[in-house]
N, C-alpha and C positions, 0 to 999 in steps of 0.2 A: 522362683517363677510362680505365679497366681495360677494356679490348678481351678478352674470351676468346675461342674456337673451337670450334664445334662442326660437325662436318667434316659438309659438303654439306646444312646448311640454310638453305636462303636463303629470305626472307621479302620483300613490295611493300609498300610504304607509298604508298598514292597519296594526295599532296597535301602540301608543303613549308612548313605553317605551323606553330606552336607544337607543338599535337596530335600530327600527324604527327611533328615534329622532336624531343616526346617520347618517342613510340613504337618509332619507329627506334632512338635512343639508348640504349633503355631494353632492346631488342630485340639489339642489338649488346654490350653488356654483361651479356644472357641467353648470348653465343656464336655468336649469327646474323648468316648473310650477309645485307646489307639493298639491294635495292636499292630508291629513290625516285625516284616520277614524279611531275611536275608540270608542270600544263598554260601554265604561264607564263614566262616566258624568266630572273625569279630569284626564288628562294623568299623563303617569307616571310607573303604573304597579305597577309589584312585581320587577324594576330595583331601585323603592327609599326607596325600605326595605334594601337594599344589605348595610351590616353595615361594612365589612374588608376592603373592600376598591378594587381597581382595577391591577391587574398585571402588571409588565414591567420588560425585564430584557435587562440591557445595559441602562439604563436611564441617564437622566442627574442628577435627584435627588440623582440615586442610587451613581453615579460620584463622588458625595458632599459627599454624607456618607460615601463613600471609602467602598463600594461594592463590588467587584467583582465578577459579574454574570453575564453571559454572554447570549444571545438568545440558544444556545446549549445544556448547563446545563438545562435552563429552557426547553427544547424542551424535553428534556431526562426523568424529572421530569411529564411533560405532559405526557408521554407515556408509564412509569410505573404506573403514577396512571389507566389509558387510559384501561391497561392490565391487570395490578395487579400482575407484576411480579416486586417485589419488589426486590430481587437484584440479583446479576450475571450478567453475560454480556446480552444484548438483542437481540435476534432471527433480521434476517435482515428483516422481513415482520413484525413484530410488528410499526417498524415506520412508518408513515401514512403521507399523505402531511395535511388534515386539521390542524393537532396538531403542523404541521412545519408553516404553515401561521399563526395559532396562535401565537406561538413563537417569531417566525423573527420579526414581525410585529408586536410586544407587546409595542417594546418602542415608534416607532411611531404613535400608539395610544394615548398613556400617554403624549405625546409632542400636540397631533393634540389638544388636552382635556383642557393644558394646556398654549397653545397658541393662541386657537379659542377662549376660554370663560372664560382665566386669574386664572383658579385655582390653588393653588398653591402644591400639590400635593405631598409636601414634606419631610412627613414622609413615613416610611417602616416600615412592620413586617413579622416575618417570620412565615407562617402558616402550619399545616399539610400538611408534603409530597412536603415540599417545600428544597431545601438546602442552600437558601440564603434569608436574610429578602428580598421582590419582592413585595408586596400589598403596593400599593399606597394613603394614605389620607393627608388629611391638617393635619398639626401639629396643627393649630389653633381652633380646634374644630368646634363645633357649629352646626354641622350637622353632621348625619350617611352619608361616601361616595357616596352611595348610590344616595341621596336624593340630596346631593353640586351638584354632579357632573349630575345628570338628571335633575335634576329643572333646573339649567343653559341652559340645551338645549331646555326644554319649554319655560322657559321665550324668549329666543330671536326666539326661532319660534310663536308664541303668537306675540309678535312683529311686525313680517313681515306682519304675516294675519293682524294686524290692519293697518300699514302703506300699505301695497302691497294688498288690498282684489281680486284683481282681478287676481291674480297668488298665492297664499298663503291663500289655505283654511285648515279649522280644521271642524270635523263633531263628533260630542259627542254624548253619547248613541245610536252608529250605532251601529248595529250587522252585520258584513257580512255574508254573507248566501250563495253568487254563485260567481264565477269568470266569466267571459267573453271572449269569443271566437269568430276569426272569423273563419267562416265554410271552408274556401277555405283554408288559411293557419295557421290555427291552433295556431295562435298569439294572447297572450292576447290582449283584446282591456276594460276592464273596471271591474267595483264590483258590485255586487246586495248587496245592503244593506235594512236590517230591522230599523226602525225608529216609536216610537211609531203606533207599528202594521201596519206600511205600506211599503211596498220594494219600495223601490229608485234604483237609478243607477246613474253612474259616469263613465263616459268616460275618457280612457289614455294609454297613450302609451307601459308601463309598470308597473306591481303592485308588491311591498316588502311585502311579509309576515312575519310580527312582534309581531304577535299575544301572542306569548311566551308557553309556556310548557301546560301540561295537568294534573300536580297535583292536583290538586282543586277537580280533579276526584274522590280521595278515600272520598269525601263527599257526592257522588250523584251517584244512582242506573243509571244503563246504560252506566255511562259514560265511556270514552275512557281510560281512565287507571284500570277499571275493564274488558274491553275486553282484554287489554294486561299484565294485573300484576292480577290479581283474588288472588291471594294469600294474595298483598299486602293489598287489598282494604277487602278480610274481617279477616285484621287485627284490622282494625276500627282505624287506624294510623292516629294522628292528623296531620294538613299543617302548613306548612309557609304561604303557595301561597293566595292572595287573590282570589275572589270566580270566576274570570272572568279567570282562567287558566283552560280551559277546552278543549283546542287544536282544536279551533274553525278554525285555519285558515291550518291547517295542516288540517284537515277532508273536507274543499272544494277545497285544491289542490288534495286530492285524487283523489275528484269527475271527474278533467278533465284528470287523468291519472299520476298525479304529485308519484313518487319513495318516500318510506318513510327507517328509514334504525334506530333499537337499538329501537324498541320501549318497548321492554321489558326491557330496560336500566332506571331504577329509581333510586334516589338518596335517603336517606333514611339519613338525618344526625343527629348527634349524640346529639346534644344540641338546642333541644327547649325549650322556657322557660315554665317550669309552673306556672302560679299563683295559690298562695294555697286559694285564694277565691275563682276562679274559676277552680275547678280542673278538670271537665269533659268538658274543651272549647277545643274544636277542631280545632282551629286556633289561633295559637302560634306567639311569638316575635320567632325570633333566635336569641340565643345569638350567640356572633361574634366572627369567628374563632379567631382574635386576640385578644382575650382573653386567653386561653391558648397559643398563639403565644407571650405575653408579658409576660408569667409563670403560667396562671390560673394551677390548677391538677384536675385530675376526684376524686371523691372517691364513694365508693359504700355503703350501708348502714352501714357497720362495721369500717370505716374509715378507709376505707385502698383502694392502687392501684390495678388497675387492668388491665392496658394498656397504651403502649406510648403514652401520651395525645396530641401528634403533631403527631401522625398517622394521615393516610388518613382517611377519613371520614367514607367510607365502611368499614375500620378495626378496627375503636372504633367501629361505630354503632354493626360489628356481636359482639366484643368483650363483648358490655354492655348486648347484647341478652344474648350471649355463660353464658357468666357468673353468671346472675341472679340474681344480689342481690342489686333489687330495692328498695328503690328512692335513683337516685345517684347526687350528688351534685359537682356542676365547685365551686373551691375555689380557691381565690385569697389574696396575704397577702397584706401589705399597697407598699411594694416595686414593686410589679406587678403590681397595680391597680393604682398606681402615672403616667404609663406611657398610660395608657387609663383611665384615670381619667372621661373623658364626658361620655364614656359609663355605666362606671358603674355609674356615678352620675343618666343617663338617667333610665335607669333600675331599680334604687334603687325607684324613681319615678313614675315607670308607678307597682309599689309593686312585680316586681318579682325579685328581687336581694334585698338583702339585710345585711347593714351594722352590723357587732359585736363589740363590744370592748377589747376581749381577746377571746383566744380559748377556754376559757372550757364556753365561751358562744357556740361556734360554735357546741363543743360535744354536750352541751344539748339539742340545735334542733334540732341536728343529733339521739338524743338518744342515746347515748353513753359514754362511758366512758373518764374524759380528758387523763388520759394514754394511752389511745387506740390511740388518736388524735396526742400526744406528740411523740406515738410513729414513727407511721408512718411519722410524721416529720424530726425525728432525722434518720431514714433508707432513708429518701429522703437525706437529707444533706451527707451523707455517700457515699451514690450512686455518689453525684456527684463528692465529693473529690477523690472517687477513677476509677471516669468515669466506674462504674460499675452497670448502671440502667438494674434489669432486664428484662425490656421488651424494650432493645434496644434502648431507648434514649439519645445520647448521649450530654458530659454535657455541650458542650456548647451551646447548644439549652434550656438548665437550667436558671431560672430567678429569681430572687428575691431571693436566697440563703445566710443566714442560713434561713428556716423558725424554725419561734422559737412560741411558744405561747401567749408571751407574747408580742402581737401586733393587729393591727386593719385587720378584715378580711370581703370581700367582698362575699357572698354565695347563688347563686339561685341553684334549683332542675331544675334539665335537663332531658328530656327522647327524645328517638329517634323520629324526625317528616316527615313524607315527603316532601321534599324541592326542589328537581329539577327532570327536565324528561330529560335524557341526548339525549333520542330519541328526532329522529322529520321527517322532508323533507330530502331528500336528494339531496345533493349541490356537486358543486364541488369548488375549490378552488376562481372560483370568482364570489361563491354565487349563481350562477346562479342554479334554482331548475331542476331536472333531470328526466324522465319520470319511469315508473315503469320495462315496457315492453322494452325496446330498451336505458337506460340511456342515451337517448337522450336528449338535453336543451329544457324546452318548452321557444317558444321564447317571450321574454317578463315578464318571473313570476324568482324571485329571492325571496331568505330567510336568514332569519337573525334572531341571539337571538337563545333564548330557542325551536323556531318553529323549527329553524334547525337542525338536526344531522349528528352525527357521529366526531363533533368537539372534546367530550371527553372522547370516547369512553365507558367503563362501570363504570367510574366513574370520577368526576370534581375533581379537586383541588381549594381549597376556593381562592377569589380573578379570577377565571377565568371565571363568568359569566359576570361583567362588561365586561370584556375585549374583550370577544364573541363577547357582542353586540357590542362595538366600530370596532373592527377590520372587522366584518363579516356586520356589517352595511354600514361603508364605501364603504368595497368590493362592495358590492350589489348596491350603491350609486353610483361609478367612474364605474360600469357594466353596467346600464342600463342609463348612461349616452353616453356612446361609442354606445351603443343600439340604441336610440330615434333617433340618427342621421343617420342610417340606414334605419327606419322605412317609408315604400311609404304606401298610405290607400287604403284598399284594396275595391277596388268600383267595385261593382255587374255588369257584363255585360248586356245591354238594350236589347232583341232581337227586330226584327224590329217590330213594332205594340205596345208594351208594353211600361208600364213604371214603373219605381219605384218612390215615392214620400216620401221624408225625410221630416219632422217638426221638427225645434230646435228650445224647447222653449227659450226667453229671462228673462235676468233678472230684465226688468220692465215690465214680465205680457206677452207680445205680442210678437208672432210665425212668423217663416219665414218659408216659406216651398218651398222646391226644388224639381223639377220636371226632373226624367232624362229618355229619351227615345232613339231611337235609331238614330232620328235627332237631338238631342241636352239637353241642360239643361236649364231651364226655371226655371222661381218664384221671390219670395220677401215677402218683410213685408208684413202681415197681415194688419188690420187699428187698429191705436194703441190703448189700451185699457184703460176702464176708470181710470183715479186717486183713487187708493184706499182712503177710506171716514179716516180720519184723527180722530184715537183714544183718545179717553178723558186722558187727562194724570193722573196716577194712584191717587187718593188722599197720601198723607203723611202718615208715617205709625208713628202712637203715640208710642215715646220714653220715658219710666216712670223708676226710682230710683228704686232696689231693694238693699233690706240689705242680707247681703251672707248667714242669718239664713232660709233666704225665698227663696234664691236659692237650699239651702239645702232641701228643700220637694221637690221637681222635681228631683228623684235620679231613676227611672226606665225607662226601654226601652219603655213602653208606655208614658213618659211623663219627658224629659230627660234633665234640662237645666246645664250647666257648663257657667261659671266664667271666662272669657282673656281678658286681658290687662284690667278692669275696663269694660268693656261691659259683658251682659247678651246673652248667646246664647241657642235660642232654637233648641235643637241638634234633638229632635225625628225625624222627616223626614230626615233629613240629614245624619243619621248614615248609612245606608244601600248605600249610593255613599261615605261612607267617604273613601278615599285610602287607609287609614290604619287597614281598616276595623271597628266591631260596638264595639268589646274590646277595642279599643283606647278610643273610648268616654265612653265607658260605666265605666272604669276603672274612671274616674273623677265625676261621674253622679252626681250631685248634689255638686261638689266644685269649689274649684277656681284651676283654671289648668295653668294658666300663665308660669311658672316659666319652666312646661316640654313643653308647647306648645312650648316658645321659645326657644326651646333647637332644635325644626327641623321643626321650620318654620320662617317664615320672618314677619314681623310685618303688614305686607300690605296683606295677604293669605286670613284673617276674608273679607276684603271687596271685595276683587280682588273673591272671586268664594262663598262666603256664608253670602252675606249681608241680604240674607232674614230670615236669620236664629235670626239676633239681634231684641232682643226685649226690651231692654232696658241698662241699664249702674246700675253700684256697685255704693250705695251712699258713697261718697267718706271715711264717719267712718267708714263703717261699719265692722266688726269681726263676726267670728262667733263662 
């Protein structure tokens, strides 16, 4: 990436996922010094769960695949879901401009994704509420979108902090707690952050709020999506979101006056997964809209449909409520599930999906009858031959047809989870956040992601939170980059007799402190301070042979080791910062995990962020 300089502006990005990881990059490429805070031990968020992949319509990929979709179509799609006026012509005030800069600006997103950090981006699916295949992932597998397309933007900011450390910083398990202001003109100037129980601060010229949504909420008494959804929250509705979406950075833009806009706007989608060992886990995989975008079907206890399974998200989820005839299961035959092959492989893996060999297997854990199964098969294939589905889905959004029984089927139980908070800050089209009382700009504070709203109005279309953050990251990125250049400091008038005296401490120890008064400005270095005494270097930590029988007794959350690439890791302290949260590990607790670790991570992750976790290595026989 093209690094320029632009001498002594430094700009905060607080919150280390996609958005943010836009913003920055996009910000550091304006010539800005960037430094990022984020309240969790490694970036990332709930942008490297995103499993469908990222929107574009007008692409170059979609070009190859002879597409035709155009930013319009998509704009159109954005704003029915946005409304929920699902069809007839559209009222002229339903169109919005955030959903139009989503839109417009979708493909060169997908291009910016793919030309700054070489992904190749080159499959599509079509997902609920969509009218052309638009979500964008690698054909080549290997990782959820999500994860390719965010990790790439860590890795090369991680990069710069270590080549650049004097313009390219990273601050882990920060919490921000305040924004900063100056009293005269009301311009951001910095972040108060918490840090093992201590507030810090960070001086700059403009700060991105990236913090991301407030789901996490229906898990915790007080929090910010039981002040705004009570309903939802004591429905006792499981998350997606991992535990740090608690709309930490939307609650201290309020504090200086910051506009919020749809906070009553939740997402509620329709397929979480559940493991049937852990049935009362509160914090779900999602399985991925394309899945039914490659043919999965819903079915409901009785095996049978009960709604367009490429509906919008909000119209399966009321449909699976309206209906009632839980537990309902995403089925896919071998022809649907050949074209997302990794994820059901992944899934099958972490034990909530799971493979059959014919259907009247599939009846039996359904409890049902195989004719019940057979039937509604042969009424799906019918449907499609005579483009006559009753709940409106037409058939060429149909996939894998004939199903028949006598085939390999892929089947997890899904029920509705909370997944995104459409609310947030309010922006206008170039990110810039807007006050409550006068939607005025505060000058200096911009948002991006999930913190921001009114992007999808009362409800998303899958594939359009990556996209958010790219497009509404950048925004925020080439805004407060026109910004900084603007920016004069705003220095406190001396009256005659008085002074003001500044100390800025240095980064070897020793203070300079400036003197200003109403004849002038005075000071300097301090005298420099001693060499800190030179730490013993840690002894070596004894690496010893386990057989995988004996990694096998360490299978609980107090005492937890799992099995990658031939090393032994002790997971118990590290499950509670793991990103994917403590069900990722815990689902493997006492085995060898190899085979799904590397299905969404890289082979260099064990030592690159959790080497203290190894405690030894697999003796090379060993079985267990």
């Amino acid at each position: 990436l093209p690094v320029a300089a632009m001498s002594g502006r430094t700009v905060i990005v607080v919150g280390g996922g996609l958005a943010g990881l836009s913003a920055a990059h996009t910000a550091l490429q304006g010539g800005c010094d960037v430094t990022l805070i984020d309240k969790e031990a490694f970036l990332g968020g709930n942008s490297t769960k995103a499993t469908s992949g990222i929107n574009g319509a007008g692409t170059n990929s979609q070009e190859k695949n002879k597409i035709p979709d155009t930013p319009q179509i998509f704009y159109e799609d954005t704003v029915r879901s946005a409304t929920g006026i699902k069809k007839g012509a559209l009222p002229d005030n339903a169109w919005y401009e955030l959903g139009k800069v989503l839109s417009y600006e979708s493909a060169d997103a997908v291009h910016w994704i793919q030309k700054s950090f070489g992904l190749a981006l080159d499959a599509t699916s079509r997902l609920g509420g969509h009218s052309y295949p638009r979500t964008h992932r690698s054909s080549s597998g290997g990782k959820f979108p999500g994860m390719e397309i965010t990790y790439a933007l860590i890795e090369a900011f991680e990069k710069l902090c270590k080549e650049q450390p004097n313009r390219f910083k990273l601050v882990n398990r920060a919490k921000a707690n305040k924004l900063l202001t100056c009293p005269q003109s009301g311009r951001i100037t910095g972040v108060q952050y918490e840090k093992k129980g201590q507030n810090h601060t960070v001086s700059g010229h403009a700060v991105v709020i990236a913090t991301g949504g407030y789901g996490a909420g229906c898990l915790k008494k007080g929090s910010l999506l039981e002040k705004v959804r009570k309903d939802l929250f004591d429905m006792t509705l499981p998350t997606t979101n991992g535990k740090h979406c608690t709309g930490d950075g939307i609650v201290i833009s309020q504090d200086i006056g910051a506009g919020t806009v749809g906070l009553e706007d939740v997402q509620v989608h329709p397929t979480g997964l559940v493991n049937p060992k852990l049935p009362n886990e509160r914090t779900l995989f999602l399985a991925a809209g394309a899945l039914r975008g490659e043919g999965g079907i819903l079915l409901d206890n009785e095996g049978n449909r009960f709604c367009n399974d490429l509906g919008t998200r909000d119209y399966v989820t009321g449909n699976m409520w309206k209906h009632n005839k839980a537990p309902y299961r995403l089925v896919l035959n071998s022809k649907c599930a050949k074209n997302i092959a990794w994820h059901c492989a992944h899934y099958c893996g972490r034990g909530i999906m799971f493979k059959y060999a014919h259907g009247n297997d599939v009846a039996k854990i359904m409890g049902i009858k195989p004719a019940a199964l057979k039937a509604t098969f042969d009424k799906y294939n019918e449907n499609y031959k005579n483009d006559s589905d009753p709940y409106g889905k037409p058939a060429s959004f149909y996939r894998g047809t004939p199903w028949v029984m006598d085939d390999e089927f892929f089947v997890a139980h899904v029920t509705p989870v909370v997944h995104y908070t459409m609310g947030g800050l309010l922006i206008d089209d170039k990110a810039n956040v807007l006050r409550a009382d006068n939607k005025q700009q505060i000058p200096g504070l911009y948002a991006a992601g999930e913190a921001a709203g009114g992007v999808h109005g009362r409800n998303r279309l899958g594939g359009s939170a990556l996209l958010e953050c790219v497009v509404f990251g950048r925004k925020a990125g080439k805004s407060l980059v026109d910004y900084v250049k603007t920016v004069k400091a705003d220095a406190p008038a001396a009256a005659a007799g008085s002074a003001v005296v500044i100390t800025i401490p240095q980064a070897d120890g020793t203070e300079i402190t400036v003197k200003i008064t109403g004849s002038g400005i005075s000071g300097g270095a301090a005298p420099t301070a001693p060499a800190p005494a030179v730490e013993a270097a840690p002894e070596a930590k004894t690496v010893k042979e386990y057989t995988l029988k004996e990694v096998a007794a360490h299978n609980t959350e107090s005492d937890c080791w799992v099995a990658v690439n031939g090393q032994v890791l002790d997971c118990t302290e590290f499950m509670n910062d793991h990103p994917g949260g403590k069900m990722a590990i815990m689902t493997f607790a006492g085995k060898d995990a190899s085979e799904e670790f590397n299905m969404v991570h890289d082979k260099n992750v064990v030592e690159k962020y959790a080497s203290d976790c190894i405690v030894g290595t697999v003796k090379p026989t060993s079985k267990l």
